[in-house]
Structures are given as structure tokens and as C-alpha cells.
C-alpha positions as a Markdown table, in Angstrom:
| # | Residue | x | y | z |
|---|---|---|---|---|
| 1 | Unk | 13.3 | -12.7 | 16.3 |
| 2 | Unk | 13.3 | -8.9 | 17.0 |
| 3 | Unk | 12.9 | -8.3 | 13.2 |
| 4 | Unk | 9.8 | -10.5 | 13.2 |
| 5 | Unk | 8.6 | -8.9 | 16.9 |
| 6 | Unk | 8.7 | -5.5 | 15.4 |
| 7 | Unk | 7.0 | -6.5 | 12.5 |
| 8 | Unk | 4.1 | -8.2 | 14.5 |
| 9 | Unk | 3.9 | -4.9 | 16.4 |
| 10 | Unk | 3.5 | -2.4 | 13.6 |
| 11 | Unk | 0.5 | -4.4 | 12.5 |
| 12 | Unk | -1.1 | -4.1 | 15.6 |
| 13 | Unk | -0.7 | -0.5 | 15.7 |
| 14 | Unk | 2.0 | 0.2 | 18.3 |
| 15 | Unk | 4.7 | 1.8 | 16.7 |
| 16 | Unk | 6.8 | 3.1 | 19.8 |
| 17 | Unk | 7.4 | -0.8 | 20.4 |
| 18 | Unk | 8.0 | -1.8 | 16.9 |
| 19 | Unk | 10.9 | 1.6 | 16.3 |
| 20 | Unk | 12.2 | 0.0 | 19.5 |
| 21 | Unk | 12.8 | -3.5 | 18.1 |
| 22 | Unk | 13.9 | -1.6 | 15.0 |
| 23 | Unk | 16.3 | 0.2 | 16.7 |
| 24 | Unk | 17.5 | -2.9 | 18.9 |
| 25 | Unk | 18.1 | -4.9 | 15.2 |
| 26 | Unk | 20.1 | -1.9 | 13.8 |
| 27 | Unk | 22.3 | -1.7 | 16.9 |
| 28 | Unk | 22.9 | -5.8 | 17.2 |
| 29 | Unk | 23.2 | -6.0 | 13.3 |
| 30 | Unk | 25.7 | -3.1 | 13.1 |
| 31 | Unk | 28.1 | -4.9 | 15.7 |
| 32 | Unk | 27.8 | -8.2 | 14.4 |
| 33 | Unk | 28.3 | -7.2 | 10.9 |
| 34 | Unk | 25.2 | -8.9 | 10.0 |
| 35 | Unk | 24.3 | -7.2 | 6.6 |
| 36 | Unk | 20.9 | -9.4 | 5.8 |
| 37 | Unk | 19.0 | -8.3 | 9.4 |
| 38 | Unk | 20.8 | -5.0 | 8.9 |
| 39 | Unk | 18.7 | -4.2 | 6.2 |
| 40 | Unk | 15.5 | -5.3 | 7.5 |
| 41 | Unk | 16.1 | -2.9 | 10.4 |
| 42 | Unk | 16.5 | -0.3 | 8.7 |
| 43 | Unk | 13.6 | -1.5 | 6.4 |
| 44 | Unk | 11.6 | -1.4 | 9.6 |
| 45 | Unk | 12.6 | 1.9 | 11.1 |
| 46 | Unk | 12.0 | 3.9 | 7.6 |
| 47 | Unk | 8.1 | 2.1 | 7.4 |
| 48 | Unk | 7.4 | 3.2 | 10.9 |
| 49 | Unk | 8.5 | 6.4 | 9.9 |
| 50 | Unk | 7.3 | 6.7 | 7.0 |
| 51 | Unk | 3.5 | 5.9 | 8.6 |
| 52 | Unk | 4.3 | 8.7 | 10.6 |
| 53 | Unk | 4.6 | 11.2 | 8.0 |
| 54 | Unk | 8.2 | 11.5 | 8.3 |
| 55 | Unk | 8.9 | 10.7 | 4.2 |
| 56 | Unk | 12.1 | 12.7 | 4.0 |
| 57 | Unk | 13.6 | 11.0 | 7.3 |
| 58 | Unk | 12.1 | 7.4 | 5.4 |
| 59 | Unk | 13.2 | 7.7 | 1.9 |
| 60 | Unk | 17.2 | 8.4 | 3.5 |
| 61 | Unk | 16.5 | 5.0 | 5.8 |
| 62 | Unk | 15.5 | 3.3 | 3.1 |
| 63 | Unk | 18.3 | 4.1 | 0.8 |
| 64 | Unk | 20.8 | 2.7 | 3.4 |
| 65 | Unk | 18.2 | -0.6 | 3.4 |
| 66 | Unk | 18.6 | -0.5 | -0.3 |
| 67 | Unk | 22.3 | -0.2 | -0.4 |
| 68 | Unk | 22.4 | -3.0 | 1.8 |
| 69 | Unk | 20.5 | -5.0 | -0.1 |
| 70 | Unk | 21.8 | -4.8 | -3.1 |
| 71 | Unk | 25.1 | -4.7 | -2.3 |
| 72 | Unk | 24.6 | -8.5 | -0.7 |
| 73 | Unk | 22.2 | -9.5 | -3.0 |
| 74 | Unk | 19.0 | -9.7 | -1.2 |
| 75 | Unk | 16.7 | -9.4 | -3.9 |
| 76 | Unk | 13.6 | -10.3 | -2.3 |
| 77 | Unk | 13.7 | -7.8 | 0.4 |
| 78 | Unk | 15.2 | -5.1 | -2.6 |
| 79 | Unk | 11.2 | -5.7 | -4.3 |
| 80 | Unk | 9.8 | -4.2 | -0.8 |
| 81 | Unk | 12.2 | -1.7 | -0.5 |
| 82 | Unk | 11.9 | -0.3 | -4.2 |
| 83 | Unk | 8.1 | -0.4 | -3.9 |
| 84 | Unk | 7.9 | 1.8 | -0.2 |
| 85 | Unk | 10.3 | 3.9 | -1.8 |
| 86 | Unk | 7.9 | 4.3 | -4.3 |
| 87 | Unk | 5.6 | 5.3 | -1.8 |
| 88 | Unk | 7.1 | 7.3 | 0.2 |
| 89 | Unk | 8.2 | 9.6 | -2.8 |
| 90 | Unk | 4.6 | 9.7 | -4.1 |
| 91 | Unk | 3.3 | 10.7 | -0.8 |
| 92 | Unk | 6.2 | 13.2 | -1.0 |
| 93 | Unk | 4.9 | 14.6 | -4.1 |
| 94 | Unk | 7.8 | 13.1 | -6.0 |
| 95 | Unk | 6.3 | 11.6 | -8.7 |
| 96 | Unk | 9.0 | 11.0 | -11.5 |
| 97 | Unk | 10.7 | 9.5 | -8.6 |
| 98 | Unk | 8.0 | 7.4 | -7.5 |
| 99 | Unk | 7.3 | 5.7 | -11.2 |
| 100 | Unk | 11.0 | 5.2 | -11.3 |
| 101 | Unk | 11.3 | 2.8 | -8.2 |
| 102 | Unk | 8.0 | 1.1 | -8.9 |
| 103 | Unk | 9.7 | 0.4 | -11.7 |
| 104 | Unk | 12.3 | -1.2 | -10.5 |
| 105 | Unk | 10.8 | -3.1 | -7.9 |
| 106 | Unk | 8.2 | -4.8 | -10.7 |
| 107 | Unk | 10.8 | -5.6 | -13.1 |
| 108 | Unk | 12.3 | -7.4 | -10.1 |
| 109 | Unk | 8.8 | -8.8 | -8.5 |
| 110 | Unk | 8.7 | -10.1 | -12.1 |
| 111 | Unk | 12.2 | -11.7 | -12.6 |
| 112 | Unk | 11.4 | -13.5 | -9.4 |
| 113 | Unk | 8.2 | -14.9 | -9.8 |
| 114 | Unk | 6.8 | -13.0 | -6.7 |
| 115 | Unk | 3.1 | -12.4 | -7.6 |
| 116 | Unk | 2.0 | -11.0 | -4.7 |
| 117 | Unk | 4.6 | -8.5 | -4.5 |
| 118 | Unk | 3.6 | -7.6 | -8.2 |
| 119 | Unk | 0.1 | -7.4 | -7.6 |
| 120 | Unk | 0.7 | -4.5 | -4.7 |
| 121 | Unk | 3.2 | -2.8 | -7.0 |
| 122 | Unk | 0.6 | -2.5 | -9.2 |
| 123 | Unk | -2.0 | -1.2 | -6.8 |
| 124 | Unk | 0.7 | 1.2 | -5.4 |
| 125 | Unk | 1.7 | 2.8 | -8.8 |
| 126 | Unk | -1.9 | 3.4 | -9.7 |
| 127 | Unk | -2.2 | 5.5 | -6.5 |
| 128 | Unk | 0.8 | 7.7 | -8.1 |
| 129 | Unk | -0.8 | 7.7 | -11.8 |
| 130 | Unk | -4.2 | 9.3 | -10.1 |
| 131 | Unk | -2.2 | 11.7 | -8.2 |
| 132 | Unk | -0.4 | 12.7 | -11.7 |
| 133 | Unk | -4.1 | 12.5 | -13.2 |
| 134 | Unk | -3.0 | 9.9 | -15.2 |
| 135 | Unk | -6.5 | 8.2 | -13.8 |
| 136 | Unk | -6.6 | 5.7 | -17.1 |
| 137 | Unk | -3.2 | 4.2 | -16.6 |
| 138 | Unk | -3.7 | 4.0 | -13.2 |
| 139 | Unk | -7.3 | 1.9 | -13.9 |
| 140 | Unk | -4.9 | -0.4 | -16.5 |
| 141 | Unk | -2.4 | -1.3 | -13.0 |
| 142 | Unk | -5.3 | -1.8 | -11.1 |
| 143 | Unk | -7.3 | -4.4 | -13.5 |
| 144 | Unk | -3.8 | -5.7 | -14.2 |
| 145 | Unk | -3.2 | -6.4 | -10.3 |
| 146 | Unk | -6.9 | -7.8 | -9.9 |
| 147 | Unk | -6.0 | -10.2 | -12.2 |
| 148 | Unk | -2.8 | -11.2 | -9.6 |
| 149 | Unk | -4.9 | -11.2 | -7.1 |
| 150 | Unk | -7.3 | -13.4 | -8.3 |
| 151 | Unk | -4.5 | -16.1 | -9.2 |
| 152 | Unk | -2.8 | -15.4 | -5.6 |
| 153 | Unk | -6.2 | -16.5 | -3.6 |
| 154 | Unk | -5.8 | -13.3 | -1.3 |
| 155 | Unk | -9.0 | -12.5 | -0.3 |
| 156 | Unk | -8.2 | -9.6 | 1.3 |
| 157 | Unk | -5.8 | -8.3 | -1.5 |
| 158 | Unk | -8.8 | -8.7 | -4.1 |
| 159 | Unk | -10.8 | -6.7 | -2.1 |
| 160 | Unk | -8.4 | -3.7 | -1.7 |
| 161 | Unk | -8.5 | -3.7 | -5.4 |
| 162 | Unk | -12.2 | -3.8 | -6.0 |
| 163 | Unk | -12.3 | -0.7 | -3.8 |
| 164 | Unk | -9.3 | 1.3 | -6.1 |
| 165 | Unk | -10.9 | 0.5 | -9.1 |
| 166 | Unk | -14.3 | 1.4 | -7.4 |
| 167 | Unk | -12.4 | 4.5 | -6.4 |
| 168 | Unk | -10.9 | 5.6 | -9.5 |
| 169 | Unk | -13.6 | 4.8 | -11.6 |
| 170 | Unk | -15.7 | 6.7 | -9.3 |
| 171 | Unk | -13.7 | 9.7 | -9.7 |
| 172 | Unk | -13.0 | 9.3 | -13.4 |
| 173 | Unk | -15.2 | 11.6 | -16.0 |
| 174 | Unk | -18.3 | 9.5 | -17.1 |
| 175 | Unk | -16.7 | 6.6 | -14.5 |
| 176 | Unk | -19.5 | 3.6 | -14.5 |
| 177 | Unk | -21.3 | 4.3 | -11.2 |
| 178 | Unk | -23.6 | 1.2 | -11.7 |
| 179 | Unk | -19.9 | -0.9 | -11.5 |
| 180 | Unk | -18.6 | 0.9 | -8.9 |
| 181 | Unk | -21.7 | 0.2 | -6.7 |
| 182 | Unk | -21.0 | -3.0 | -7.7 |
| 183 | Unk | -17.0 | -3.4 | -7.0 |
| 184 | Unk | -17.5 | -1.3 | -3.8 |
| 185 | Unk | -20.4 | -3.4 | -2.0 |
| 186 | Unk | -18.7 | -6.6 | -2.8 |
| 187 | Unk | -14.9 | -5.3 | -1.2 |
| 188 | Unk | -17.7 | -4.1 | 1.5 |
| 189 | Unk | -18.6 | -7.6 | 2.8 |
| 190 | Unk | -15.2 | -8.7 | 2.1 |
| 191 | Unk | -13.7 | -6.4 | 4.7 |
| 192 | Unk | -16.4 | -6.6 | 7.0 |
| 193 | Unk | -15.9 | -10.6 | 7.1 |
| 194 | Unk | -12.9 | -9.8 | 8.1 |
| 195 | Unk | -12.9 | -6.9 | 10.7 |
| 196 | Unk | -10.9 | -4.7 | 8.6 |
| 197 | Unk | -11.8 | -1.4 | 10.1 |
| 198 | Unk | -10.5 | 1.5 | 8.2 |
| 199 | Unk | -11.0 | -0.3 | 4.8 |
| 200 | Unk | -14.9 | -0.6 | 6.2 |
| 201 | Unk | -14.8 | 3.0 | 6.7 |
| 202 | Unk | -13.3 | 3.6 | 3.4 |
| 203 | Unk | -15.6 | 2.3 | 1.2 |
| 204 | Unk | -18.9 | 3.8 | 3.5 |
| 205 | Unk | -17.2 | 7.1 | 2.1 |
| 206 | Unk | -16.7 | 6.2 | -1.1 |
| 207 | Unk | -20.1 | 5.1 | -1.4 |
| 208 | Unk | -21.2 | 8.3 | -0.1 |
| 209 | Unk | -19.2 | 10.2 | -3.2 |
| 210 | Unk | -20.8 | 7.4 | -5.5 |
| 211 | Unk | -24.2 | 8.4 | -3.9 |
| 212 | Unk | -23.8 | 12.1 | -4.3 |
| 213 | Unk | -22.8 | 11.7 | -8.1 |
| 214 | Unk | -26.5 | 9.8 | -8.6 |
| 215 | Unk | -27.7 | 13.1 | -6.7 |
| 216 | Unk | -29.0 | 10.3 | -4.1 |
| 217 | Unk | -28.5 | 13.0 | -1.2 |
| 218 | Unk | -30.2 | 11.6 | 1.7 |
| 219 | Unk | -28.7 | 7.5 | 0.6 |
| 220 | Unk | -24.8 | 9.9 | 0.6 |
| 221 | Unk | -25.2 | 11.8 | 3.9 |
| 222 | Unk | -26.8 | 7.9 | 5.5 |
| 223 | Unk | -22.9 | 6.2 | 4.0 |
| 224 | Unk | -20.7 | 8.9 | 5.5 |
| 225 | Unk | -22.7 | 9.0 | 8.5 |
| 226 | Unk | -21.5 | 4.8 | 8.7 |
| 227 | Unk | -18.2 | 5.5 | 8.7 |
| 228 | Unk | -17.4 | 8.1 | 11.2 |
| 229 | Unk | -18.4 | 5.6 | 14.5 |
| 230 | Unk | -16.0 | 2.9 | 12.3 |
| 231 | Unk | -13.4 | 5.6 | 11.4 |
């Protein structure tokens, strides 16, 4: 219950009550010798961290969740903790690191049937092959996950990958500005439908940088004017 509690609370954006249920599971877990909530404690703690900023506290939690989990055989929960870790390190500037644990956590996302889960491994690794400027592998992850997404009937999920390949085309030499226009006005109404804020705001900005590339000045300034009030 405190696991799910905690959870429900980082998605709502209060984090001092979620590290408090995180902290209450690690303490119960640890006395009871309870390996499988053990893990998700920790699990729990390193996100919230890890949202934070705190990747070098976050990647050591983790590591204890991933011994945990592997050790007991909890490989469901091992996907999510391989991907963050891929996170985490990428956010780190860790990069061989990063591809190494997305690695891991697809091959097992994979063995499992967990399409989802492969889907945002995909999306998550393409973040890391842009930051390498490795922008055309990152657009093959992307169209890859699209197609997950698609299969999965998340709504939301499809959108966050219209806007990354908007995004990466956008930055991409000689990118297809008419297609990202496209992509990007269609994750648009998706997230608006949905009252996803700060992916609202995203794509306004985005749309600005598409804008400017057209040398549509006035239409670029007008986007990134829309998302300041929603940022």
C-alpha cells in the first residue's frame, strides 16, 4: 500500500510525501526481510531523487534495487530499473553507461513480452543517441517505439513520440520541417485533450524553433510566447 501511495504521490508532484512513503517501505521491508517491496523502495527513493537532480545519490539507490532484484528474480521490476539507470547515467553525462543498461533492460522488455516497457526504452535511448549526436539512430528508436506505441493503444505514449521525432527531426541537418509541423501539431491536440501541461509547453517551443528555421519570426516569437503562461 505505501509502495503504491508513494507512487500516486510522485505523479501528482509532491515528492516530500512520496520520499516519505519511500522511506517508510525501506524501513518496514528491511525488518521484515521482505526482498520484493524492498526493492520497489528503493526503486522509489532513487526516481524521486533522481527528479531532483541528485543522479549520483540515484544511480547508487538503484544499484541496491537492482541487486535486489535480480538476486530474487524480479524481472519485471529489473526492466524499470535498467531503463532509469539508463537515465540517470545519460542525464549524468555517462553515455557508454547509459546504452549499456538500455541495453539490458530491452533485451529483457523483449524476452518478456512487455511492449510498453520496450516502447519507452526506445524513446529513452534515443534521448542518449542525440546527446551523443548520434541524431539518425536515435530517429531509428524513435520510429521503432512509434510503431509500439501504435500496437499498445497508449494515446498518450504515441504522442510523446510524435513530439521526439518532431524534435529530432527538427534539429537534424536538412530535418523535414513540413513533417515536423505535422508530428508536432497532432502530439499538440493530443496533450491538450488531455491536460498534459508541460508536454503543451513543450511542443509551443518546439514549434517556435521549427518556426524560426522557416525564418517565420513573428509566427516563432507568437509559439514561445504560448508556452511561458503554460510553463
Amino acid at each position: 500500500i505505501l509502495v503504491d501511495v508513494g507512487t500516486a504521490q510522485q505523479r501528482t508532484g509532491n515528492a516530500l510525501e512520496a520520499m516519505r512513503c519511500a522511506n517508510q517501505v525501506i524501513t518496514l521491508a528491511e525488518k521484515a526481510g521482505l526482498s520484493y517491496p524492498l526493492s520497489w523502495g528503493y526503486y522509489l527513493k532513487a526516481t524521486l531523487l533522481g527528479s531532483q537532480g541528485f543522479d549520483r545519490d540515484a544511480i547508487e539507490i538503484l544499484h541496491h534495487a537492482r541487486s535486489h532484484a535480480e538476486e530474487h528474480g524480479f524481472r519485471p521490476l529489473l526492466v524499470k530499473i535498467e531503463r532509469t539507470l539508463g537515465v540517470f547515467y545519460q542525464q549524468a553525462g555517462r553515455y557508454a553507461e547509459s546504452l549499456e543498461h538500455y541495453g539490458i533492460s530491452l533485451a529483457l522488455a523483449r524476452d518478456l513480452g512487455l511492449v510498453k516497457e520496450e516502447a519507452e526504452i526506445l524513446h529513452n535511448r534515443a534521448v542518449t543517441y542525440s546527446a551523443m549526436g548520434r541524431n539518425r539512430e536515435g530517429i531509428l528508436d524513435i520510429e521503432q517505439a512509434g510503431v509500439l506505441w501504435r500496437e499498445s493503444g497508449d494515446e498518450l505514449g504515441r504522442a510523446r513520440n510524435m513530439y521526439q521525432l518532431a524534435f529530432s527531426l527538427a534539429y537534424e541537418d536538412g530535418g523535414d520541417l513540413d513533417r515536423v509541423f505535422g508530428l508536432a501539431l497532432q502530439a499538440l491536440e493530443i496533450f491538450q485533450r488531455h491536460n498534459s501541461l508541460g508536454w503543451t509547453a513543450s511542443v509551443h517551443g518546439l514549434l517556435g524553433y521549427a518556426y524560426w528555421l522557416k525564418k517565420e519570426s513573428d509566427k516563432a516569437i507568437e509559439a514561445c510566447q504560448a508556452a511561458i503562461p503554460v510553463y
